[in-house]
Biopython code that builds the backbone (N, CA, C, O; Angstrom):
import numpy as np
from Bio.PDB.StructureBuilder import StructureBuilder

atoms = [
    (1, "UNK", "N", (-49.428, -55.766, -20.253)),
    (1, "UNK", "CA", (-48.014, -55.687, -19.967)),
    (1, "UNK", "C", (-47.777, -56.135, -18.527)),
    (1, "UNK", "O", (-48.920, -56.403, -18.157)),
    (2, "UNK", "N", (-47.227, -56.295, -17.834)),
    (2, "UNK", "CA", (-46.148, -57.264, -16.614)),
    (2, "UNK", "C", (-46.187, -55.935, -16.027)),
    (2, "UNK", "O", (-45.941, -54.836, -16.524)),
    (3, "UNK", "N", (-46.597, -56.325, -14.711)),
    (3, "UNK", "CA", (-46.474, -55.458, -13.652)),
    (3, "UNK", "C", (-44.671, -55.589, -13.283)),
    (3, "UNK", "O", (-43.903, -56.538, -13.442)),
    (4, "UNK", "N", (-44.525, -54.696, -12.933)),
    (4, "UNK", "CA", (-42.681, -54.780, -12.341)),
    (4, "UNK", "C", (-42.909, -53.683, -10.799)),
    (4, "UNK", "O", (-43.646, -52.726, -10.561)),
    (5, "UNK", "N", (-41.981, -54.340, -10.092)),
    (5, "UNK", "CA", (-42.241, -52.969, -8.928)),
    (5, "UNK", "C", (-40.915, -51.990, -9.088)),
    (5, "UNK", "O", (-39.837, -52.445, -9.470)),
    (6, "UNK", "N", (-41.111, -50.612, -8.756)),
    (6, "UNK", "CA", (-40.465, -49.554, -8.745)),
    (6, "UNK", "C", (-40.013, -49.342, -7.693)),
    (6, "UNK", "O", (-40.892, -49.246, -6.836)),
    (7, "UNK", "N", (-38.878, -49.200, -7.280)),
    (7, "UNK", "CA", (-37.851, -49.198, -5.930)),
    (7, "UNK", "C", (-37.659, -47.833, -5.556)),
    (7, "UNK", "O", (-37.225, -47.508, -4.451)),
    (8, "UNK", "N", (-38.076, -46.759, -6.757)),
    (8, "UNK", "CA", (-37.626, -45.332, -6.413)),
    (8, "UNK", "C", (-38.241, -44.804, -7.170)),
    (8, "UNK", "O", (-37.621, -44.432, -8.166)),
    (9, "UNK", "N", (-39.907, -44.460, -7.106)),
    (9, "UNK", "CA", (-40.803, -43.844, -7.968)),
    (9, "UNK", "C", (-40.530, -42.143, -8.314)),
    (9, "UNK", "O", (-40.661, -41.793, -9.487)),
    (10, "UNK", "N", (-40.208, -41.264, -7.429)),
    (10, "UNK", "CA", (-39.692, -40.102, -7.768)),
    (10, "UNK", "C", (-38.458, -40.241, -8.930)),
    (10, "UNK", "O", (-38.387, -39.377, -9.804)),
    (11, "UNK", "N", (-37.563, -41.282, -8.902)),
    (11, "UNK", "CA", (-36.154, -41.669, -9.706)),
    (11, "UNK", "C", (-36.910, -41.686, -10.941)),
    (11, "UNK", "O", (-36.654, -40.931, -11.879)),
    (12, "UNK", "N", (-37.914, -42.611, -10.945)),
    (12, "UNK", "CA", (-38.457, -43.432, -12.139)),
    (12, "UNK", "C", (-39.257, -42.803, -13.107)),
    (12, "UNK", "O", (-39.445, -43.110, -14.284)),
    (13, "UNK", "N", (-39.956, -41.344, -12.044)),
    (13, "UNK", "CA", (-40.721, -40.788, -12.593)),
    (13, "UNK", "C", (-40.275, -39.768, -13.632)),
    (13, "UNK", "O", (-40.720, -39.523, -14.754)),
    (14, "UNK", "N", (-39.068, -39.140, -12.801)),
    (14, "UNK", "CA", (-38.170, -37.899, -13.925)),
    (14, "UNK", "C", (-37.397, -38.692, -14.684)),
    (14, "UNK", "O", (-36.867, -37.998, -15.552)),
    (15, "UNK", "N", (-36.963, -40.259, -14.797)),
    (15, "UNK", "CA", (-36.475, -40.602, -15.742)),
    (15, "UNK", "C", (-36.804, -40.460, -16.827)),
    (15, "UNK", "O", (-36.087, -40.141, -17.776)),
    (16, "UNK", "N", (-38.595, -40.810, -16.823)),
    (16, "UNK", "CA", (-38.938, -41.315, -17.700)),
    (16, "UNK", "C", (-39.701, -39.799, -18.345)),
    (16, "UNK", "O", (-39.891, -39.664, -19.553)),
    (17, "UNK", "N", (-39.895, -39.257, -17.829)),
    (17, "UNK", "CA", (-40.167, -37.262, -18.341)),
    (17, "UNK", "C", (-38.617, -36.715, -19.025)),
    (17, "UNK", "O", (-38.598, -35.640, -19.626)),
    (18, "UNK", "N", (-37.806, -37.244, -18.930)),
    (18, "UNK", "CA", (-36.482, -36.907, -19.405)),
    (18, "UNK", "C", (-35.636, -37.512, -20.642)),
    (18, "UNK", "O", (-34.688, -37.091, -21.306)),
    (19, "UNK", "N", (-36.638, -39.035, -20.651)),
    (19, "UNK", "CA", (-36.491, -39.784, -21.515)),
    (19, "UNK", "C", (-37.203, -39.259, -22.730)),
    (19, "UNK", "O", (-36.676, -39.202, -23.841)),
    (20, "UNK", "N", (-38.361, -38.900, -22.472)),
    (20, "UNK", "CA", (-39.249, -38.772, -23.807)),
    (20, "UNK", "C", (-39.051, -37.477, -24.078)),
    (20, "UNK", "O", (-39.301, -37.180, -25.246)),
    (21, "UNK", "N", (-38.533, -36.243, -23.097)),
    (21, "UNK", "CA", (-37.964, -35.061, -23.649)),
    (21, "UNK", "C", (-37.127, -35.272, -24.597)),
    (21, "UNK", "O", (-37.373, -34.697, -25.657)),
    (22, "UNK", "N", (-36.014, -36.062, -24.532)),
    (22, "UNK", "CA", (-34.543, -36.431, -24.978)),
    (22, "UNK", "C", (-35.404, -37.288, -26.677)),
    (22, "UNK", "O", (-35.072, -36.930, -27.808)),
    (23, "UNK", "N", (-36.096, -38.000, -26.501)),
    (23, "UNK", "CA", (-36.577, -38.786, -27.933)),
    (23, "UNK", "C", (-36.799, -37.010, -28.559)),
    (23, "UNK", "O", (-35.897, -36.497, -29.222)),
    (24, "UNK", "N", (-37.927, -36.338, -28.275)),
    (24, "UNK", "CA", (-38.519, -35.158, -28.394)),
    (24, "UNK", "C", (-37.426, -34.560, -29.370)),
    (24, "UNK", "O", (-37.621, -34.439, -30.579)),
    (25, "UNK", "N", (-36.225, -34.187, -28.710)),
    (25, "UNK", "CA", (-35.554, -33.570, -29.104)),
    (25, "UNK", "C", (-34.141, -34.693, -29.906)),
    (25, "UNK", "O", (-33.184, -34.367, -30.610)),
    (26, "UNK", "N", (-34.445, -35.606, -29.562)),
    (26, "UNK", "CA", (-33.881, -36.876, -30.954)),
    (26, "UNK", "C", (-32.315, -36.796, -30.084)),
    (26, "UNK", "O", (-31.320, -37.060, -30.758)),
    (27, "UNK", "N", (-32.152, -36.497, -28.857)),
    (27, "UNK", "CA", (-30.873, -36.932, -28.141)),
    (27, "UNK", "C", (-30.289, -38.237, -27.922)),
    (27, "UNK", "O", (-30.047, -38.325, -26.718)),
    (28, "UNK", "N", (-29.933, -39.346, -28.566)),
    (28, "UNK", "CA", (-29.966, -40.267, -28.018)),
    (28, "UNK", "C", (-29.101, -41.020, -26.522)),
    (28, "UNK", "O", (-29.360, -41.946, -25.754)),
    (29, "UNK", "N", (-27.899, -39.944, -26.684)),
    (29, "UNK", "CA", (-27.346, -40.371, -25.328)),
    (29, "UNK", "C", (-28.097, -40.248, -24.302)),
    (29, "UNK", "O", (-28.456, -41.195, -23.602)),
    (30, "UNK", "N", (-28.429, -38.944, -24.107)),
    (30, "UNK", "CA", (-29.745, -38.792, -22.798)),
    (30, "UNK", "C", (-30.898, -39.708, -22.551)),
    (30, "UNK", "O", (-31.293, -40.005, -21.423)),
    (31, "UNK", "N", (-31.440, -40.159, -23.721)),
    (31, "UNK", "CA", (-32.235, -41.050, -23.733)),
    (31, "UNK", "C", (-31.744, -42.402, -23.444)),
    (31, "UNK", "O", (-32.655, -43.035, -22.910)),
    (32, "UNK", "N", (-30.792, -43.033, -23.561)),
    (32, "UNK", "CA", (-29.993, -43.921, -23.101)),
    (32, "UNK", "C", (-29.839, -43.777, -21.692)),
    (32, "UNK", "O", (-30.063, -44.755, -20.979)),
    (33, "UNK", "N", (-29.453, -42.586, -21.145)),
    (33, "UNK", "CA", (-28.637, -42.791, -19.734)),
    (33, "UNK", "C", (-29.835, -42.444, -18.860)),
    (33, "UNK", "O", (-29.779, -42.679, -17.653)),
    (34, "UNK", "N", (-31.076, -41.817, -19.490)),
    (34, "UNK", "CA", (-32.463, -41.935, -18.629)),
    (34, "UNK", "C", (-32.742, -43.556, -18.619)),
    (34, "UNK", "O", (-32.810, -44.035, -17.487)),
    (35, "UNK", "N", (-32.873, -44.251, -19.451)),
    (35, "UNK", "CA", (-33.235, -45.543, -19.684)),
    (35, "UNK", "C", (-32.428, -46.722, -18.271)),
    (35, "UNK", "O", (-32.758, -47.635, -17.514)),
    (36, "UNK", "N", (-31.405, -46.015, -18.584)),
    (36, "UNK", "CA", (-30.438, -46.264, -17.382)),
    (36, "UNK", "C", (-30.875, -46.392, -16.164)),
    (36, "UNK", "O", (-30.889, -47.384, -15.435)),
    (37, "UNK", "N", (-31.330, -45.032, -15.940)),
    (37, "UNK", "CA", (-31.070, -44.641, -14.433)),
    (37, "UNK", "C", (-32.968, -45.244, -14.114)),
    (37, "UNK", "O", (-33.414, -45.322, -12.970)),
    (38, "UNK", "N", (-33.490, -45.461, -14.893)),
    (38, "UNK", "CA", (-35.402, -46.575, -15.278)),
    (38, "UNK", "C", (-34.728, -47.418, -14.648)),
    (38, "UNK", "O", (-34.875, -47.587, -13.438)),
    (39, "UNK", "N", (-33.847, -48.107, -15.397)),
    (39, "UNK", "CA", (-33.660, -49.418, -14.463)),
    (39, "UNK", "C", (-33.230, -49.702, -12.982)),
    (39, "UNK", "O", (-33.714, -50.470, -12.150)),
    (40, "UNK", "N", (-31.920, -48.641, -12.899)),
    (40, "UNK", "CA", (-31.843, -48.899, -11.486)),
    (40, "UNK", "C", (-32.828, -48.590, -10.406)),
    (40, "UNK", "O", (-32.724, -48.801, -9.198)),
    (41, "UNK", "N", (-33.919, -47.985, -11.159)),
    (41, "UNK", "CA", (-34.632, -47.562, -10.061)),
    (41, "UNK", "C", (-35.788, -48.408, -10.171)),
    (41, "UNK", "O", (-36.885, -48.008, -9.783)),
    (42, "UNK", "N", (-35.650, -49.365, -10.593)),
    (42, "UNK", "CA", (-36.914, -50.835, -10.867)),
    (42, "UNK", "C", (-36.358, -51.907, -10.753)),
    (42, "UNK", "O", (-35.180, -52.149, -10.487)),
    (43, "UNK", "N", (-37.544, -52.846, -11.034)),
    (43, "UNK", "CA", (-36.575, -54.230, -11.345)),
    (43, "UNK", "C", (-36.669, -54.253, -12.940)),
    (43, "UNK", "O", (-36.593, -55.452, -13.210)),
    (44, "UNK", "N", (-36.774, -53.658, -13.936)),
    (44, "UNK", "CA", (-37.237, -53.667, -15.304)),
    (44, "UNK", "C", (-35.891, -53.636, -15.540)),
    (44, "UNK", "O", (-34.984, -52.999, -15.005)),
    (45, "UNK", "N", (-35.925, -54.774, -16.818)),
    (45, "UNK", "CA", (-34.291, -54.486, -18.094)),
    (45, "UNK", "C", (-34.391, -53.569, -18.955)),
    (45, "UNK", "O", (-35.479, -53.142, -19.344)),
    (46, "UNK", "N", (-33.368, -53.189, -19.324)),
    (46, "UNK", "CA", (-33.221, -52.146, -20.669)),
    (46, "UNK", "C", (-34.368, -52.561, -21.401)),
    (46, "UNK", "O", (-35.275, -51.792, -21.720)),
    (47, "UNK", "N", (-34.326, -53.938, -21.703)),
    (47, "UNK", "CA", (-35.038, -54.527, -22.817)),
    (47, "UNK", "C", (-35.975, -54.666, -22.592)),
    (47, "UNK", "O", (-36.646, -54.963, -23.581)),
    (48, "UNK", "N", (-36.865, -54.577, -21.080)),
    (48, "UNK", "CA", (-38.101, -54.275, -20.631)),
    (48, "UNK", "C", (-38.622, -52.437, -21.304)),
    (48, "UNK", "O", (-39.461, -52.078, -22.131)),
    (49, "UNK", "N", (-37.948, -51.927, -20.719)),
    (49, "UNK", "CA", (-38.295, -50.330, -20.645)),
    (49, "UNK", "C", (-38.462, -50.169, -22.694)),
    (49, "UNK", "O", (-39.508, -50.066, -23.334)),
    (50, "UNK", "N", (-37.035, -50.206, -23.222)),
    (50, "UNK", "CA", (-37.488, -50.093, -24.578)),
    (50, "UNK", "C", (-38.476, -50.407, -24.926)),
    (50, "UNK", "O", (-39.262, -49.603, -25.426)),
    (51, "UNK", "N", (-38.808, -51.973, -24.732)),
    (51, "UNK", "CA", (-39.951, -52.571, -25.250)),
    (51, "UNK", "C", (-41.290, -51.938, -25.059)),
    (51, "UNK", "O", (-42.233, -51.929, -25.850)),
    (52, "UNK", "N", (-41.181, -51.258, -23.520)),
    (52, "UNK", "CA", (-42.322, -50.146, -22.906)),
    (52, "UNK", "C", (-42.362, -49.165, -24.245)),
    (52, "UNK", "O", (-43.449, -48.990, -24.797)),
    (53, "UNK", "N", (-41.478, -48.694, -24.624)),
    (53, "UNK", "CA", (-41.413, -46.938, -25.376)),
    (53, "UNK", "C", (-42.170, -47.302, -26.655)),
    (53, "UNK", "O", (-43.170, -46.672, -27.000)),
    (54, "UNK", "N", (-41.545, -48.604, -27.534)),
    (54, "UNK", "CA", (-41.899, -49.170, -28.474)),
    (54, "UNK", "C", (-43.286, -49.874, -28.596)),
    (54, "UNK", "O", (-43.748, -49.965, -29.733)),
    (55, "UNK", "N", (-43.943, -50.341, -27.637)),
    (55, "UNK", "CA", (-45.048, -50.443, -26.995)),
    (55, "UNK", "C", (-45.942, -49.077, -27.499)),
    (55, "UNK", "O", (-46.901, -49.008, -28.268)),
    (56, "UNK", "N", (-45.292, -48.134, -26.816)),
    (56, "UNK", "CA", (-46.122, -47.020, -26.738)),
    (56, "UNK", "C", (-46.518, -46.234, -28.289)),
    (56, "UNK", "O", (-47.529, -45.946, -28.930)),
    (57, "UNK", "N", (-45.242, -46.127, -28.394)),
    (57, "UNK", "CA", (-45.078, -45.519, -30.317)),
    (57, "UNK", "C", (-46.211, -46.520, -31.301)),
    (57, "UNK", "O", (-46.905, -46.113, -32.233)),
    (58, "UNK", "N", (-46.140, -47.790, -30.808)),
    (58, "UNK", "CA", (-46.953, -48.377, -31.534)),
    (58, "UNK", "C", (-48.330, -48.563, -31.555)),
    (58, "UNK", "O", (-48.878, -48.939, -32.591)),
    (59, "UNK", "N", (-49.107, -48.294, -30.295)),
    (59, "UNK", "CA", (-49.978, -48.111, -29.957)),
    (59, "UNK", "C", (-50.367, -46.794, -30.168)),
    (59, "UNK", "O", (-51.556, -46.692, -30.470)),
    (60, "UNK", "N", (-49.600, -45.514, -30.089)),
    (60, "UNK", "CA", (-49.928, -43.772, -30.566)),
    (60, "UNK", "C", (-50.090, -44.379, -32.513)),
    (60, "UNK", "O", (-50.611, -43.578, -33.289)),
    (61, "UNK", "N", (-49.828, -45.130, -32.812)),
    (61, "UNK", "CA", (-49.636, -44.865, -34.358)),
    (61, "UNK", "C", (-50.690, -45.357, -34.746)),
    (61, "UNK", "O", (-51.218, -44.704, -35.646)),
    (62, "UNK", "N", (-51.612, -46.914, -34.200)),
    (62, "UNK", "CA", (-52.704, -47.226, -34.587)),
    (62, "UNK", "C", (-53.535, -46.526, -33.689)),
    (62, "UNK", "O", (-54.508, -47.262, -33.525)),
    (63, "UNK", "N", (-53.685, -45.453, -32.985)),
    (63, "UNK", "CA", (-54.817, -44.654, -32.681)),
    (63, "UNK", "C", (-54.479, -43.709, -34.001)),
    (63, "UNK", "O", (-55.419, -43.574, -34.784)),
    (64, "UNK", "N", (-53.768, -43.328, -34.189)),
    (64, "UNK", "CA", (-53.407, -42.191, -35.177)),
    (64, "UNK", "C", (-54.467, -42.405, -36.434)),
    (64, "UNK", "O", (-55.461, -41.798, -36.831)),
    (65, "UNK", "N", (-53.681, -43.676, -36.887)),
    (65, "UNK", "CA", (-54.173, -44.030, -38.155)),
    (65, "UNK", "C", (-55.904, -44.484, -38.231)),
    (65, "UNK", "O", (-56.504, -44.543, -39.305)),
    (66, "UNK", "N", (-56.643, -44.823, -36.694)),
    (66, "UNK", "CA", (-57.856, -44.900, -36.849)),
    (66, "UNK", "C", (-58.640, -43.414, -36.880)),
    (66, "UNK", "O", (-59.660, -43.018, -37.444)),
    (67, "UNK", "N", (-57.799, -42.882, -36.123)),
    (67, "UNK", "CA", (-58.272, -41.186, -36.093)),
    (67, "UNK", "C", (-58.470, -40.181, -37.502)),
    (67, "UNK", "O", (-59.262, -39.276, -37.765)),
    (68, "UNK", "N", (-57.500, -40.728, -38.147)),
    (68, "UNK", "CA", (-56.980, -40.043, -39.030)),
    (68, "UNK", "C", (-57.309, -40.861, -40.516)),
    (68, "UNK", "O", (-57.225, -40.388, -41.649)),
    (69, "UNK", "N", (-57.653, -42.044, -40.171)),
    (69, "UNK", "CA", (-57.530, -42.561, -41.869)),
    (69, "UNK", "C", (-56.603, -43.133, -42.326)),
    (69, "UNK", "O", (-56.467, -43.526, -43.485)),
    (70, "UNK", "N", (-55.866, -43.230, -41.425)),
    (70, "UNK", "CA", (-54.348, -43.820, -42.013)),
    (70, "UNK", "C", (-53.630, -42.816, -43.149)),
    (70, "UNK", "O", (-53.977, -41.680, -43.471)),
    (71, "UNK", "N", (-52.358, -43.731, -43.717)),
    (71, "UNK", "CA", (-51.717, -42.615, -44.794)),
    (71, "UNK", "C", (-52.742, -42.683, -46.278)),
    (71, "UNK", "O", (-53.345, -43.637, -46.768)),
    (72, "UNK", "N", (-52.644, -41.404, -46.673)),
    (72, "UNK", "CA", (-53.470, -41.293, -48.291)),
    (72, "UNK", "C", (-52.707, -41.545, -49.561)),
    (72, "UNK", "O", (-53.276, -41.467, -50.650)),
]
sb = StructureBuilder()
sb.init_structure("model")
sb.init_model(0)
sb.init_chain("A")
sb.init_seg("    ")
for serial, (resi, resn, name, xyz) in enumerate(atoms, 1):
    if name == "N":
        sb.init_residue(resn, " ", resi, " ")
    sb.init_atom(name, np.array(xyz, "f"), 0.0, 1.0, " ", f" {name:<3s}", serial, name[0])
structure = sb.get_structure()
């Protein structure tokens, strides 16, 4: 993935702990306006950061499925 620099790592850091609380709990506005406040505090686009989350989900799912066997 593309290095990006972070302009406000404390900003960036509780965004993104606030973001995945908010998925956690299936909020989507919060998760939106964390996504938000990711960007201003980077040089990353919306469409960077999503792509990060989606990134991630997708990568937790094929560890899953090697862990696990996949679905039965």
């Amino acid at each position: 993935m593309k290095k990006y620099k972070i302009f406000d790592k404390e900003k960036f850091d509780w965004a993104m702990d606030s973001a995945l609380d908010a998925l956690y709990r299936e909020d989507k506005n919060i998760f939106m306006k964390r996504v938000t406040d990711m960007e201003l505090s980077s040089e990353m686009t919306e469409q960077d950061i999503l792509y990060m989350f989606a990134q991630s989900a997708y990568t937790t799912g094929l560890t899953s499925n090697f862990i696990y066997g996949g679905h039965k």
